[in-house]
Wavefront OBJ file of the C-alpha trace (Angstrom):
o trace
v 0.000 0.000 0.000
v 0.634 3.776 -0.520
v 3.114 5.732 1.429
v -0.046 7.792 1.745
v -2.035 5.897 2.858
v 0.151 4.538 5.977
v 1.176 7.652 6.380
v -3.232 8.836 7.067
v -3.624 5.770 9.283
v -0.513 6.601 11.471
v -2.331 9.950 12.080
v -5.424 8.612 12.587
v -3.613 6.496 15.853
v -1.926 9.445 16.756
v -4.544 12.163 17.180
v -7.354 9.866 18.365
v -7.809 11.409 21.806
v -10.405 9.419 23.210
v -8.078 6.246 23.398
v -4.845 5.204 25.591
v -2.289 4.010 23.613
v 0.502 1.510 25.110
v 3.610 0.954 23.919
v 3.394 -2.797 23.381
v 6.061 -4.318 21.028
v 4.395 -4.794 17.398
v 1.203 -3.576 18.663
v 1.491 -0.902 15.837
v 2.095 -3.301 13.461
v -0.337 -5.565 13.993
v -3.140 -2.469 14.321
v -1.407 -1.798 10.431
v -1.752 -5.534 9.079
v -5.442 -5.639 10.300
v -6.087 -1.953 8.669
v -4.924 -3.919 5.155
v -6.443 -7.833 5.813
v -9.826 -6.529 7.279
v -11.519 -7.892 10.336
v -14.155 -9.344 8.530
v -17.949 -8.671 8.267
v -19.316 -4.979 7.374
v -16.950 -3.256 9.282
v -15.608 -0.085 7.822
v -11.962 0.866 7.968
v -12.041 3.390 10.968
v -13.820 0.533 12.853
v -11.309 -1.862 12.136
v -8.922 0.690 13.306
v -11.247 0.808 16.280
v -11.121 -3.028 17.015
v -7.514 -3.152 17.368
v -7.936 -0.737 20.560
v -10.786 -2.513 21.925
v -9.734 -5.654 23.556
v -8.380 -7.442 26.575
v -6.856 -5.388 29.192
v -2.995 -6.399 30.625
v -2.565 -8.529 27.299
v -1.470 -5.984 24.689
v -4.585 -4.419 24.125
v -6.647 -2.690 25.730
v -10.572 -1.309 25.206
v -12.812 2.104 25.353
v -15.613 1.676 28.125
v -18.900 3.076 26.969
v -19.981 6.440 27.858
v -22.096 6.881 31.544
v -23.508 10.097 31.165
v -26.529 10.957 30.283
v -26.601 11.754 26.383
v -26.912 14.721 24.664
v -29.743 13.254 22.430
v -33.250 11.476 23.502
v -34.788 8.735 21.917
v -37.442 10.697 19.912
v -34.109 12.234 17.909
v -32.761 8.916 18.068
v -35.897 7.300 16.426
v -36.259 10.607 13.683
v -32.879 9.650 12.056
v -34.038 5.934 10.786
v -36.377 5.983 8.245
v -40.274 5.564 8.809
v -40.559 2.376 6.835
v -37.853 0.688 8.486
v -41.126 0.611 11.378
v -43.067 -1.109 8.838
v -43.785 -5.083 9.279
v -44.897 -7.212 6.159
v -46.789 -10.295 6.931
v -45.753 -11.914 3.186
v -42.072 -10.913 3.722
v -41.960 -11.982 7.325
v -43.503 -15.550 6.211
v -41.055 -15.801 3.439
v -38.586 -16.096 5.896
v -40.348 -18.667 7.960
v -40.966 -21.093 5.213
v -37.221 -19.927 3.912
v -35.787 -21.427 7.198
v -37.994 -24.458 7.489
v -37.230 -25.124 3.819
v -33.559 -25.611 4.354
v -34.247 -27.437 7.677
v -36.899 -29.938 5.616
v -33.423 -30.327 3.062
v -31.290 -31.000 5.998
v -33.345 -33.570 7.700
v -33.912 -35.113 4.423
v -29.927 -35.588 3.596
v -29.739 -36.642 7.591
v -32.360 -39.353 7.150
v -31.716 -40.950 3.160
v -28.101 -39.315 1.947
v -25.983 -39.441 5.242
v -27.068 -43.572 5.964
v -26.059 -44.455 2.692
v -22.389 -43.584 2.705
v -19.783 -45.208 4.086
v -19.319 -45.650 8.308
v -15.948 -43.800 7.993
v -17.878 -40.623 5.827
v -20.797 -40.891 8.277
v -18.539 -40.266 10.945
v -17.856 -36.728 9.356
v -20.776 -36.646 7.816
v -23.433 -35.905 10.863
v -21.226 -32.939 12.603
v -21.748 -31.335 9.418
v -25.531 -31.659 9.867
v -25.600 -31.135 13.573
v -24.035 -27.647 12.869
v -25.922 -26.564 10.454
v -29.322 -27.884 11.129
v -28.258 -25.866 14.534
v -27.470 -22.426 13.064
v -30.376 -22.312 10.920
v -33.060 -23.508 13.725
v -31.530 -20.717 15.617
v -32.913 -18.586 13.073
v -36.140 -19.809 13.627
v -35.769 -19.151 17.168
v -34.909 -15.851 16.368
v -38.095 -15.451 14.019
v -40.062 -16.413 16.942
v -38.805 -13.992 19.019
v -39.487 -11.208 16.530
v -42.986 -12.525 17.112
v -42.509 -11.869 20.781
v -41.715 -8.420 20.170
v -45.003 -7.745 17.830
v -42.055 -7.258 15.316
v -43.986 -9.948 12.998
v -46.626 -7.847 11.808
v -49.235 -6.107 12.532
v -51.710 -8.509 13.887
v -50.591 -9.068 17.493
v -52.489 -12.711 17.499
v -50.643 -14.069 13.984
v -47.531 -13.397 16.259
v -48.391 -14.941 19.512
v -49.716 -18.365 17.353
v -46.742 -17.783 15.150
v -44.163 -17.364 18.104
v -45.944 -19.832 19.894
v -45.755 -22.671 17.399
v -42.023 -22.271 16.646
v -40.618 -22.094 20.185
v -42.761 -24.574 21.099
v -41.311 -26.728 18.475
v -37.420 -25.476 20.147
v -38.906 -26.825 23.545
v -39.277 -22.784 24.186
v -42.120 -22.151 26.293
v -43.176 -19.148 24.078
v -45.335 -16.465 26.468
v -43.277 -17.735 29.669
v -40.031 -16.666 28.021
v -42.037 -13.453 25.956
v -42.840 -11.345 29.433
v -39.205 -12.080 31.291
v -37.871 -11.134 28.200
v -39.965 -8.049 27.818
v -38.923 -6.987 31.224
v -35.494 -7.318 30.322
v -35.626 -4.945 27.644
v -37.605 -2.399 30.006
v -34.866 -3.073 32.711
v -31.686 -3.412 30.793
v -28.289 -2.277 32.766
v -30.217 -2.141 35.905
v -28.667 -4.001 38.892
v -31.922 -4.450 40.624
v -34.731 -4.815 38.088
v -32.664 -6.820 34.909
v -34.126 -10.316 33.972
v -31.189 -11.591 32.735
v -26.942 -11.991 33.012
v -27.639 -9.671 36.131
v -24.058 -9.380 37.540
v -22.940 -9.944 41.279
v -21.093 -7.470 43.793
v -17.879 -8.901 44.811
v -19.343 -9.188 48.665
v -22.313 -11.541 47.058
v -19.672 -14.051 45.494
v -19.622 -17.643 46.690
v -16.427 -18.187 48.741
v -15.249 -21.011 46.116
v -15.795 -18.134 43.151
v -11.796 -17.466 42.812
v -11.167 -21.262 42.534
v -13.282 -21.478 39.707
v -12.746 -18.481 37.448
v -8.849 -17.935 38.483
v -7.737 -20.766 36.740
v -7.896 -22.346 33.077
v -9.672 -25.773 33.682
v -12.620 -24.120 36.053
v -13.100 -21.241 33.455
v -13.504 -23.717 30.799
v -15.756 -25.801 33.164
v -17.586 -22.952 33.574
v -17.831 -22.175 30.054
v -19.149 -25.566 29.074
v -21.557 -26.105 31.340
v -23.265 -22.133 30.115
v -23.247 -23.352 27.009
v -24.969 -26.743 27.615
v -27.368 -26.100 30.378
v -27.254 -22.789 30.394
v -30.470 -22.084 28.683
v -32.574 -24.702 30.450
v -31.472 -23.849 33.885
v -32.087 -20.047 32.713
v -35.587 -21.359 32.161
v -36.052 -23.757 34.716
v -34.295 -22.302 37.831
v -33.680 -18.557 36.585
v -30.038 -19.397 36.744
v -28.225 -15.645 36.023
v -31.939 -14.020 36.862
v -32.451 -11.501 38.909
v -33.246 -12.692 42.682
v -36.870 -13.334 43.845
v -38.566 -13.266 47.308
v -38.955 -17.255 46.799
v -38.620 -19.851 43.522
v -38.801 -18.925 40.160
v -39.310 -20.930 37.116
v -40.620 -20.041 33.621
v -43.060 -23.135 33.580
v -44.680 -21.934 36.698
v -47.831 -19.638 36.392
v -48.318 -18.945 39.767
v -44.560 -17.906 40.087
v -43.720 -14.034 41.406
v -42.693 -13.411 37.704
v -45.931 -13.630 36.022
v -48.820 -11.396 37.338
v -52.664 -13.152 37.390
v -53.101 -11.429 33.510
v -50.050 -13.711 32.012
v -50.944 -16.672 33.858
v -53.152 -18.007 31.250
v -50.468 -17.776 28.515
v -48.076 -19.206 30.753
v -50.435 -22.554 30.824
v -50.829 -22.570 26.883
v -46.896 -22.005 26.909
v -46.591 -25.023 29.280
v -49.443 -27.018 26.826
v -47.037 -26.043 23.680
v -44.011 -27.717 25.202
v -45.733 -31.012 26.615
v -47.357 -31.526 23.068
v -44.098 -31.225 21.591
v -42.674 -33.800 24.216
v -44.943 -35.723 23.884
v -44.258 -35.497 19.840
v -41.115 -36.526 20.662
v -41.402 -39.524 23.002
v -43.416 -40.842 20.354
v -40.425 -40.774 17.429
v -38.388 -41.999 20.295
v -40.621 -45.400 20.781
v -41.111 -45.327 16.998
v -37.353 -45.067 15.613
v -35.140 -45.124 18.958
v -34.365 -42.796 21.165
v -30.824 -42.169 19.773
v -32.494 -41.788 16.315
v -34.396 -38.511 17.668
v -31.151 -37.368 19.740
v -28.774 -37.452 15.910
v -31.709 -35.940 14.447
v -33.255 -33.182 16.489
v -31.419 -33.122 20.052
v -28.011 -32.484 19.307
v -28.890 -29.654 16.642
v -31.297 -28.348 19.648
v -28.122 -28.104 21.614
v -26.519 -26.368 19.281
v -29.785 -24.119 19.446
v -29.389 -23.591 23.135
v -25.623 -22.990 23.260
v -25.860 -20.259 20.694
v -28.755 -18.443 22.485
v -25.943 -18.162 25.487
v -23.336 -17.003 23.727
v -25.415 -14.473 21.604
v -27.367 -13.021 24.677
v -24.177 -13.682 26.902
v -21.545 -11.847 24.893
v -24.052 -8.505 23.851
v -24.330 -7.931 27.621
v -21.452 -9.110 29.212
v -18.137 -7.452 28.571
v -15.075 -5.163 30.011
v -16.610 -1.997 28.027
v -20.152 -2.203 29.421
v -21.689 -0.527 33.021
v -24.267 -1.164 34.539
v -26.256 0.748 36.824
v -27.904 1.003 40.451
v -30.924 2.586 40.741
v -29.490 6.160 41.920
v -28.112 6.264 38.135
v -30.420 3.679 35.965
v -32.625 5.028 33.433
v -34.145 3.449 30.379
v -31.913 5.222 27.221
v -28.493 4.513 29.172
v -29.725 0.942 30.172
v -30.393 0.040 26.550
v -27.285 0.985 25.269
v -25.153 -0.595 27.759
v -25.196 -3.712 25.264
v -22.672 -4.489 22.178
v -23.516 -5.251 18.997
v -21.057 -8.411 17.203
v -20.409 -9.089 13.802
v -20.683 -12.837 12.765
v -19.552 -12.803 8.984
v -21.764 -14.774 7.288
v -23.886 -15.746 10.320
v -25.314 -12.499 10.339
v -27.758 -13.094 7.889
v -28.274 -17.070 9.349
v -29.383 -15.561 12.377
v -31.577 -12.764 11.218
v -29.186 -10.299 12.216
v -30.020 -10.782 16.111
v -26.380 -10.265 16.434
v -25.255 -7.261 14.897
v -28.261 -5.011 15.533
v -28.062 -5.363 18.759
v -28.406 -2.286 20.222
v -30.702 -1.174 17.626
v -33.031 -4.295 18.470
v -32.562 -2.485 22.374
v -33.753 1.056 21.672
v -36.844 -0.174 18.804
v -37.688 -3.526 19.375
v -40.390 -3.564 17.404
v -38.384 -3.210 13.838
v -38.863 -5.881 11.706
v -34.932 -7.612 11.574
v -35.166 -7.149 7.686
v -35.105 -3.359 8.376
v -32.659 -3.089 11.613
v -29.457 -3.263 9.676
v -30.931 0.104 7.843
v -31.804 1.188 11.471
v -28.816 0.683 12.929
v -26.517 2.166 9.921
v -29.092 5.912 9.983
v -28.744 5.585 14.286
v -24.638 5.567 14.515
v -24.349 8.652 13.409
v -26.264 10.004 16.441
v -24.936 7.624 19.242
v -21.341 8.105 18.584
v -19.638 6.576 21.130
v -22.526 5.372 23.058
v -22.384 2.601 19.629
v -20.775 -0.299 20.684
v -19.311 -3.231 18.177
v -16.879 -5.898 18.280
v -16.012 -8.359 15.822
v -13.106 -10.441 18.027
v -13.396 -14.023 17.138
v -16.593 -15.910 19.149
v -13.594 -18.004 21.618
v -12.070 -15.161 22.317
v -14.241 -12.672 23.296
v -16.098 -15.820 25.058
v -13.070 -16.779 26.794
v -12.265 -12.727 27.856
v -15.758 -12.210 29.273
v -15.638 -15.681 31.320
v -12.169 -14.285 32.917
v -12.767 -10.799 33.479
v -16.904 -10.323 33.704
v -17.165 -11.818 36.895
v -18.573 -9.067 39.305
v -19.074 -5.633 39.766
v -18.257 -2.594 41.453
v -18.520 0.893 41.499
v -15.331 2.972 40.649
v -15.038 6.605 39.554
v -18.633 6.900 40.088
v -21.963 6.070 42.580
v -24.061 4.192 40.759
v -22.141 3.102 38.022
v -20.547 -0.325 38.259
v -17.837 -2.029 36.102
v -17.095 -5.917 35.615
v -13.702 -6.471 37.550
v -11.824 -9.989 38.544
v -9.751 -8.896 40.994
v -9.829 -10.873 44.457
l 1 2 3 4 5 6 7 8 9 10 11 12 13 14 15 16 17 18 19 20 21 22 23 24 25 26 27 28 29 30 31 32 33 34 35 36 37 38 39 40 41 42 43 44 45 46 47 48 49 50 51 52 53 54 55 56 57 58 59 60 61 62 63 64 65 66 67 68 69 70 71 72 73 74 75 76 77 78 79 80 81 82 83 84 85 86 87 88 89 90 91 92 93 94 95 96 97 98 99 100 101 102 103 104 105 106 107 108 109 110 111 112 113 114 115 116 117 118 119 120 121 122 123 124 125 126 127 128 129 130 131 132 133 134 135 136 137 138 139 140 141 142 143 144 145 146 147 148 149 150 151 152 153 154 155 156 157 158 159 160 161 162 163 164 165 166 167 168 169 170 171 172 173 174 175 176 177 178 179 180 181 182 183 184 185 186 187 188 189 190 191 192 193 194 195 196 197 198 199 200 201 202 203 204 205 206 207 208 209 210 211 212 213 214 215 216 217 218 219 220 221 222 223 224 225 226 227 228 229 230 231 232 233 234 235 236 237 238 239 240 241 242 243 244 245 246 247 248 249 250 251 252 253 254 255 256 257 258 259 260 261 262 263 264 265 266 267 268 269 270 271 272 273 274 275 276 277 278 279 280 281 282 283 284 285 286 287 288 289 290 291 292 293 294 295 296 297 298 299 300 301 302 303 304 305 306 307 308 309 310 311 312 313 314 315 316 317 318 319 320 321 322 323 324 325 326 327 328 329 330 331 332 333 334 335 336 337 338 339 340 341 342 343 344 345 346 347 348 349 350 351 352 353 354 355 356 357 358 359 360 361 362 363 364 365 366 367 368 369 370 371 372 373 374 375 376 377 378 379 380 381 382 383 384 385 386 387 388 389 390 391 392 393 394 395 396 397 398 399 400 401 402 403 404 405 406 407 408 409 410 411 412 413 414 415 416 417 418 419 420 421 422 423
């Protein structure tokens, strides 16, 4: 490349005064070979400039935190810079990607049930990963779809999307209105310390004593890693495992629990129903074909499912950059965009773009995900630096948040708390 140009992108590091630059042996260089390769995804070159700074603390790079104040600009400016039909939900284009999705699953299950028996044992052997994985990724789009539906991001009729959310996380074991008004209270309650559903974060004085023993060290971190990624998602549902607390037990199957109020306890029973006929579905495939035949066909790509729900919800609200907030400092604009928005490559568009329009998805939930890239391009403009984006590899940034996300504390500020590991 051009004199020129290395000559603009040396400035660029130079007078960027919002950053801390160490002087880490070939740290330049590396920021200069990533400038040329790209990061991958959509990324633009000042972001990939960007990317370089934001990282992993005492390991050669470091990362911006978020701004706490309150911003300059309110939600109704926020919401005037992204187009009006980008608010506008199509029931034909919302189906085609239903019947899109179930279409390539139909073609999967067909190769895993006529092509993949008739080759060889040795070509099976490699043969079935390659269907567990993607049979995975794409029902996670369909989870996704269903939780558009959630969101009355569907269409316009709010009971196509409740029988249209309600039949496709049923059919992911997802019990569909349960998960709907935790998850709506998450997004009304996001960065708060007290009222968040979800990935709420600990004090260091609220630890378990064996907490050190278990994140301090390789082997227990990547315990700890495998067991969010495997059960992570049930537990969340059946024991509000990383919940907020409750005066007494909490589960999403539970009507009469202190998360539902007597309005939502009906849905919670046809949620319940939804699940148990789908069980029921399946111990009937089990007695018909085996019950490993319905674990190679359908449980290990719901896995799959399940750990990729963590890992998406896990790493867009847990990380070094983000606060969170008690409720001397909480309010709604600053609590939705205390979450990070990840580029997946070609994933992206797998997953409906749950991934990268994160934040977006946080401030207008209700935008169709066919129209939040759009969204989220007209609103970065206006959040600046409150727009957060990373595109480290999935391991890493997994294996980062899992060593320094384990509690909170307050530093330069009451009522703003920071993820810290130090004991």
């Amino acid at each position: 490349h051009t004199r020129q140009n290395m000559s603009s992108f040396l400035n660029d590091i130079i007078y960027m005064p919002s950053y801390t630059l160490y002087d880490h042996q070939g740290f330049l260089l590396l920021s200069l070979v990533s400038s040329i390769m790209g990061a991958g995804g959509r990324m633009t070159e000042k972001e990939r400039e960007k990317q370089e700074l934001l990282g992993r603390a005492g390991a050669g790079e470091i990362f911006q935190r978020a701004p706490t104040d309150k911003p300059a600009f309110t939600l109704a400016q926020i919401k005037k810079a992204i187009p009006p039909h980008c608010f506008q939900r199509s029931v034909i284009k919302s189906f085609s990607y239903v019947v899109y999705d179930l279409v390539i699953i139909a073609s999967l299950l067909y190769a895993a049930l006529v092509w993949i028996p008739a080759l060889p044992a040795m070509q099976q052997l490699g043969a079935w990963p390659l269907y567990w994985a993607a049979q995975g990724c794409v029902m996670t789009g369909v989870w996704v779809l269903a939780h558009e539906c959630g969101h009355h991001a569907f269409s316009d009729y709010l009971l196509l999307d409740n029988i249209v959310g309600l039949v496709l996380h049923s059919c992911l074991l997802v019990p569909y209105f349960s998960w709907k008004y935790s998850h709506r209270r998450h997004h009304a309650n996001t960065g708060s310390l007290e009222h968040d559903e979800v990935y709420v974060p600990k004090k260091k004085e609220a630890l378990p004593w064996y907490t050190p023993y278990i994140y301090n060290n390789p082997v227990g971190r990547l315990g700890y890693i495998v067991v969010q990624l495997t059960l992570g998602w049930p537990m969340y549902l059946a024991l509000n495992t990383s919940g907020r607390p409750y005066p007494r037990f909490v589960c999403h199957y539970d009507p009469y629990g202190p998360m539902y109020s007597e309005l939502e306890r009906a849905q919670v029973f046809i949620s319940d129903a939804g699940v148990l006929a789908v069980s029921l579905a399946l111990l009937k495939l089990a007695s018909a074909f085996g019950f490993w035949w319905v674990v190679r066909v359908y449980g290990v790509p719901l896995l799959i499912v399940n750990a990729w729900l963590v890992v998406i919800t896990y790493l867009a609200h847990t990380h070094p950059a983000l606060p969170h907030y008690d409720s001397t400092e909480w309010d709604w604009l600053r609590g939705a965009l205390a979450t990070m928005d990840r580029d997946l490559g070609v994933l992206n568009r797998v997953f409906h773009n749950t991934t990268d329009t994160h934040v977006a998805h946080h401030l207008f939930s209700s935008i169709p995900h066919y129209h939040a890239m759009e969204a989220t391009k007209a609103i970065k403009p206006i959040l600046g630096e409150y727009y957060q984006l990373e595109s480290n590899p999935l391991a890493k940034a997994t294996w980062r948040s899992a060593k320094e996300c384990i509690y909170v504390q307050p530093e330069d500020r009451k009522g703003v708390f920071w993820y810290s590991n130090k004991f």
